[in-house]
N, CA and C atoms as a LAMMPS dump frame, in Angstrom:
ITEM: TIMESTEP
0
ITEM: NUMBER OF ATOMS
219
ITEM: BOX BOUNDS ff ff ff
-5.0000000000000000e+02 5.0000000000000000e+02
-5.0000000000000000e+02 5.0000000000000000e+02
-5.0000000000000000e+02 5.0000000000000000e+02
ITEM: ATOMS id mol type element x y z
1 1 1 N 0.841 -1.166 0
2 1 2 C 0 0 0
3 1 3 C 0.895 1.242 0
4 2 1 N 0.388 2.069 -0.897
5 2 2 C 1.387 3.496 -1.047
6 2 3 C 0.772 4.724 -0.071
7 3 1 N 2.163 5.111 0.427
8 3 2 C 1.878 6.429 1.353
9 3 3 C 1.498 7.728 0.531
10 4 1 N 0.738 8.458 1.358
11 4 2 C 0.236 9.913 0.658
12 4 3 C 1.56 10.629 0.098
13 5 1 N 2.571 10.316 0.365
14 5 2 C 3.52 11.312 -0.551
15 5 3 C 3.745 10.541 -2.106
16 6 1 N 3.858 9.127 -2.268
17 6 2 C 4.101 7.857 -2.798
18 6 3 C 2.662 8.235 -4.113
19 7 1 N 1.517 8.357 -2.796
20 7 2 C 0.337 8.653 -4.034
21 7 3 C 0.271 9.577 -4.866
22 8 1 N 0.587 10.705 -3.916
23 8 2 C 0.575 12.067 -4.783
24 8 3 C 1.424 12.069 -5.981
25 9 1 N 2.895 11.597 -5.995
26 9 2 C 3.633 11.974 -6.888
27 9 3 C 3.226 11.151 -7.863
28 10 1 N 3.293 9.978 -7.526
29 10 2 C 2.397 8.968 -8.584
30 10 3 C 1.05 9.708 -9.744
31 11 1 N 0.468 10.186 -9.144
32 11 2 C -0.628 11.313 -9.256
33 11 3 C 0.04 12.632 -10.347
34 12 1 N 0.805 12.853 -9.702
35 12 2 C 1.876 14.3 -10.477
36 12 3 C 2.684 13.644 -11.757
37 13 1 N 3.017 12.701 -11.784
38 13 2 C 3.864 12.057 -12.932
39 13 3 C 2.805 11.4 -13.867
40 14 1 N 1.877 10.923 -13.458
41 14 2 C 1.04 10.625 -14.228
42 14 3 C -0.111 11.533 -15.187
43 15 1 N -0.153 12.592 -14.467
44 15 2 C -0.681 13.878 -14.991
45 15 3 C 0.177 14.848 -16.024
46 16 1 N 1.699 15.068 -15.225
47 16 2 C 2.728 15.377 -16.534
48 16 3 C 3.177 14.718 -17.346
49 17 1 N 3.11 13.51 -17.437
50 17 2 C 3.475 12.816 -18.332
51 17 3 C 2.476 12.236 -19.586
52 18 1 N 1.298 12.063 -18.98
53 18 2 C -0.192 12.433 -19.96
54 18 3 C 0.062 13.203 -20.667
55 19 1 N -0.4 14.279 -19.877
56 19 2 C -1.176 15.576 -20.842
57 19 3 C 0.123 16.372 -21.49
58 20 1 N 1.732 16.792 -20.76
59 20 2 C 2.04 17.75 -20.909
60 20 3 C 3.242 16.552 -21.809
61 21 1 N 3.879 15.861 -21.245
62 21 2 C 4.409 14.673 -21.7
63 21 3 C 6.034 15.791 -22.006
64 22 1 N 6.155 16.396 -20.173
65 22 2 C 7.955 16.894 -20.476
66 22 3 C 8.364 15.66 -19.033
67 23 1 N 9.809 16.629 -18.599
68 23 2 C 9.915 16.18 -18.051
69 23 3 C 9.745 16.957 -16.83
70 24 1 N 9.735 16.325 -15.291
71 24 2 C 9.596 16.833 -14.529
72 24 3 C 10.753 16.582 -13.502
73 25 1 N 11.389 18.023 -12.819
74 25 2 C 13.09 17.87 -11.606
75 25 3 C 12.618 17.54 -10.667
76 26 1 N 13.25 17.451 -9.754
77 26 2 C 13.082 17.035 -8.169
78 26 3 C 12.237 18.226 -7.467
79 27 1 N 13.003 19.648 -7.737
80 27 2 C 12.552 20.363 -7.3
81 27 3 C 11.18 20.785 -7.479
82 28 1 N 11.152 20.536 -8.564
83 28 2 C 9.893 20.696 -8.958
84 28 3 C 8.577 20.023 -8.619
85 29 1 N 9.131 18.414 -8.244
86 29 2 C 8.079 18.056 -7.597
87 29 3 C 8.085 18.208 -5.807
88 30 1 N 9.315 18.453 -5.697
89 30 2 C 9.173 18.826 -4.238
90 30 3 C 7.604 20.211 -4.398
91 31 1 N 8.003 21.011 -5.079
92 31 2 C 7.272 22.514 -5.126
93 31 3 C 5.917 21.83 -4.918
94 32 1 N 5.635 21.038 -6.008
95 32 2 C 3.766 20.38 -6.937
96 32 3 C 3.68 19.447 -5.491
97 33 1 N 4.248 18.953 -4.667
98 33 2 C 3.709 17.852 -3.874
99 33 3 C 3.901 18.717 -2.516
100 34 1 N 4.507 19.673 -2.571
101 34 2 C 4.905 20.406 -1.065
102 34 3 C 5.69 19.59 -0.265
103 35 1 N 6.45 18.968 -0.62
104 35 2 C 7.612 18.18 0.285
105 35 3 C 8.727 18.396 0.472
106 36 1 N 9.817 17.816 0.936
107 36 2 C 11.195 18.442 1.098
108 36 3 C 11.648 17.16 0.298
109 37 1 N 12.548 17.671 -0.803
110 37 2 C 13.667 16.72 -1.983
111 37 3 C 13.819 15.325 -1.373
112 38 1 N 14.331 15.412 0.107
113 38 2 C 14.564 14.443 -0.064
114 38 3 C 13.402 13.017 0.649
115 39 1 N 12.237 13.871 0.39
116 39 2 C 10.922 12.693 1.069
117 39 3 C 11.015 12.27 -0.478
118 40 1 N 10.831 12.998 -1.408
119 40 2 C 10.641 12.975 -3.074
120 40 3 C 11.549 11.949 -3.165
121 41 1 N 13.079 12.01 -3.316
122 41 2 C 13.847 11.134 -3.266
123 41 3 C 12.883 9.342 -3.133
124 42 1 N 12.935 9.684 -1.617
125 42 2 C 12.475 8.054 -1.173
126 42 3 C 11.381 7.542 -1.734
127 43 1 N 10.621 8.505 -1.933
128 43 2 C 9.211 8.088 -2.077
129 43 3 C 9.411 7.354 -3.958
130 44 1 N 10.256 8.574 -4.536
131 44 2 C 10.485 8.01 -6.101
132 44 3 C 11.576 6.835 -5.785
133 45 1 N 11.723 6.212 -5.316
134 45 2 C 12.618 5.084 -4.926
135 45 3 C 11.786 3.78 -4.624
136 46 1 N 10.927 4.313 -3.408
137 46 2 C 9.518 2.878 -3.49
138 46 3 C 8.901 3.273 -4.688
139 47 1 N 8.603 3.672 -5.313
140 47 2 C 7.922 3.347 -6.479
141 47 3 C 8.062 3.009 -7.331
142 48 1 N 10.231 2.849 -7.789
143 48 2 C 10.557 2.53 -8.625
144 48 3 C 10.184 0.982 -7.835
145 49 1 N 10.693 0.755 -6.387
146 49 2 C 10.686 -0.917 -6.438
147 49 3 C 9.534 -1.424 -6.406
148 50 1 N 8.098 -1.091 -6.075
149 50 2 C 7.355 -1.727 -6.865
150 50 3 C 6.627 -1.664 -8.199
151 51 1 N 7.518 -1.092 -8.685
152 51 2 C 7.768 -1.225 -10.079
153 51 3 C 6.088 -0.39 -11.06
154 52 1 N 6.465 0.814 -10.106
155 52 2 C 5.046 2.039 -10.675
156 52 3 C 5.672 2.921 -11.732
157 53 1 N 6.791 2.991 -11.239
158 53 2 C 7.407 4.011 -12.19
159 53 3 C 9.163 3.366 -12.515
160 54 1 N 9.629 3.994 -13.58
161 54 2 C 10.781 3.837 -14.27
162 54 3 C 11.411 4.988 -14.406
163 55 1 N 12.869 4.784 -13.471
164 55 2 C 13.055 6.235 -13.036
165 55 3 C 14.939 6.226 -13.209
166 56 1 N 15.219 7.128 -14.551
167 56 2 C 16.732 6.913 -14.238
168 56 3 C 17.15 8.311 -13.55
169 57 1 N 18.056 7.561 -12.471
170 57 2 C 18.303 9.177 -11.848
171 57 3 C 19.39 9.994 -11.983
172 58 1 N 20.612 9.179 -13.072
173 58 2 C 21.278 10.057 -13.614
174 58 3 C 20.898 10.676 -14.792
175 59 1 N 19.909 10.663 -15.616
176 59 2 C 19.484 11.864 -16.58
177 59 3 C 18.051 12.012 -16.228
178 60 1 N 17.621 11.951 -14.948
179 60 2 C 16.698 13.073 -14.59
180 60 3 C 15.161 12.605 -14.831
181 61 1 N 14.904 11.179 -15.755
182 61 2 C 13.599 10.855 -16.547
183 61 3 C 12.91 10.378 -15.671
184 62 1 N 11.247 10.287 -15.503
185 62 2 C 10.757 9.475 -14.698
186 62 3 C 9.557 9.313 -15.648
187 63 1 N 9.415 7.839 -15.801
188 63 2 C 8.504 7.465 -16.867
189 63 3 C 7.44 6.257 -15.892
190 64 1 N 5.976 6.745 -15.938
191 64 2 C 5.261 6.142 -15.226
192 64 3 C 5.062 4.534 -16.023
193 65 1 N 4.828 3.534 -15.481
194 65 2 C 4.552 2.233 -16.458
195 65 3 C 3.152 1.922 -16.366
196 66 1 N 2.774 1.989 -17.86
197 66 2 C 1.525 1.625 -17.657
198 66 3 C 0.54 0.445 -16.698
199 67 1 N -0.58 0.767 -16.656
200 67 2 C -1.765 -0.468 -15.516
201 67 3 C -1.38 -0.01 -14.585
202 68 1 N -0.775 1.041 -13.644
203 68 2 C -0.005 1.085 -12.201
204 68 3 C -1.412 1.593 -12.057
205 69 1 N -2.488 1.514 -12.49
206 69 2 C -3.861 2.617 -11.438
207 69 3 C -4.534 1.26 -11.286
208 70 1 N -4.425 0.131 -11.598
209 70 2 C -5.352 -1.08 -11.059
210 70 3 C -4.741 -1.567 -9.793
211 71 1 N -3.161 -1.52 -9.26
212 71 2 C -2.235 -1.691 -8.435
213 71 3 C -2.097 -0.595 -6.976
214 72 1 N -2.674 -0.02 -7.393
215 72 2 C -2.449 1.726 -6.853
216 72 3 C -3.926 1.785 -5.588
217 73 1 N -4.638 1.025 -5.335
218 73 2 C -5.425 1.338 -4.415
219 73 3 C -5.564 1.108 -3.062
């Protein structure tokens, strides 16, 4: 089960990556989720391991994998 920071960003990557389809920084989702970098950090870390998102963190990409909203409740 994913924590409210875990959901939200899940939520935020899935929304920029839809509609606007750039990319999105750390900081930036620190700003969109109101958190401090490094909750963002962890939280994009469980999500890479259960395998919601695909996230390289030396060039910055975070690519949601599809079906993660049947998994996600």
């Amino acid at each position: 089960m994913l924590n409210d920071t875990e959901r939200k960003l899940l939520r935020i990557l899935y929304n920029r990556n839809g509609h606007q389809n750039t990319p999105v920084s750390i900081p930036e989702l620190a700003r969109f989720a109101q958190r401090e970098p490094g909750q963002i950090r962890k939280a994009l870390e469980r999500l890479r391991e259960e395998r919601f998102i695909e996230w390289e963190e030396r060039i910055n990409a975070v690519k949601v994998v599809p079906g993660w909203q049947q998994f996600a409740k």
